[in-house]
N, C-alpha and C positions, 0 to 999 in steps of 0.2 A: 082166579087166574089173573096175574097183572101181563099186560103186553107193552112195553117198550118201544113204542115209533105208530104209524101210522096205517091201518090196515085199508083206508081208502083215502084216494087221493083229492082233494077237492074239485081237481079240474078234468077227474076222468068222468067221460059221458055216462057210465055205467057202473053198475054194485059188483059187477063177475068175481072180483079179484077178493073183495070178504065173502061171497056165497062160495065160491071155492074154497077158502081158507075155515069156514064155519065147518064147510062139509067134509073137512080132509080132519078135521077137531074133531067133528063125530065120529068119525071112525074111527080115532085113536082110543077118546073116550069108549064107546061100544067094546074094544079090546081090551079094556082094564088101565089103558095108561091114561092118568091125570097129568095136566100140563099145571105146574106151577107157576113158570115163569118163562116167555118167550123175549129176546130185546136181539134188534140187529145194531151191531155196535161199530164202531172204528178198532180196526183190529189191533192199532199203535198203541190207541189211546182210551181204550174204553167205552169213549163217547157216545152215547147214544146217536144214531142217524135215522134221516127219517126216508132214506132211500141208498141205493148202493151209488157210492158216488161212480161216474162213468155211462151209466146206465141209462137210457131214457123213457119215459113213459109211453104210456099209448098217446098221449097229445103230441109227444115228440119232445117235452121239457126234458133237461139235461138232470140226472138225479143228483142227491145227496149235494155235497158241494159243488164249486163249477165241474163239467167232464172234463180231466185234465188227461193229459197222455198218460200218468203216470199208473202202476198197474193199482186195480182196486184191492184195496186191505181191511174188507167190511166180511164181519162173521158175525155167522148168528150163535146165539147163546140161549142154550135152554137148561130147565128144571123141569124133569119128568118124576113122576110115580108110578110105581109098578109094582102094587100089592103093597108092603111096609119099608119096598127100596126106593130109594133119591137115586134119581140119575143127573147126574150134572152132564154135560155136552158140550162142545162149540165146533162149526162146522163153516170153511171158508167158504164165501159169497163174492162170486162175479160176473 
């Protein structure tokens, strides 16, 4: 599986946020769906980001680019499996 951005942040105190993400995997895996490909992206541009801009962490750092007023344009983008079907997806993030 490749993942696109950042599943822990350097400056957060704690792992919570991939042991959550491992375990919500697991149980997609356990249900038959393989994850190809996950990437949270700039919704204009493609871009990969490595946080929803706007957004701030548990330190309180301002996500993705500076937090601007302006509304967040950040989707996630996945490739699933599910038995011999491709699922493609993208799903708005704010």
């Amino acid at each position: 599986m490749v993942i696109a951005g950042d599943l822990y942040d350097g400056s957060w105190k704690d792992f919570n946020t991939g042991i959550h993400f491992a375990g919500q995997m697991g149980r997609l895996h356990a249900a038959g769906m393989g994850t190809d490909y996950l990437a949270l992206v700039d919704g204009a541009t493609l871009e990969p980001l490595a946080a929803v801009p706007g957004v701030r962490s548990p330190t309180g750092e301002a996500g993705g680019r500076e937090a601007a007023a302006q509304p967040a344009t950040a989707r996630l983008l996945a490739a699933m499996r599910l038995g011999s079907v491709r699922l493609l997806d993208n799903w708005p993030v704010a």
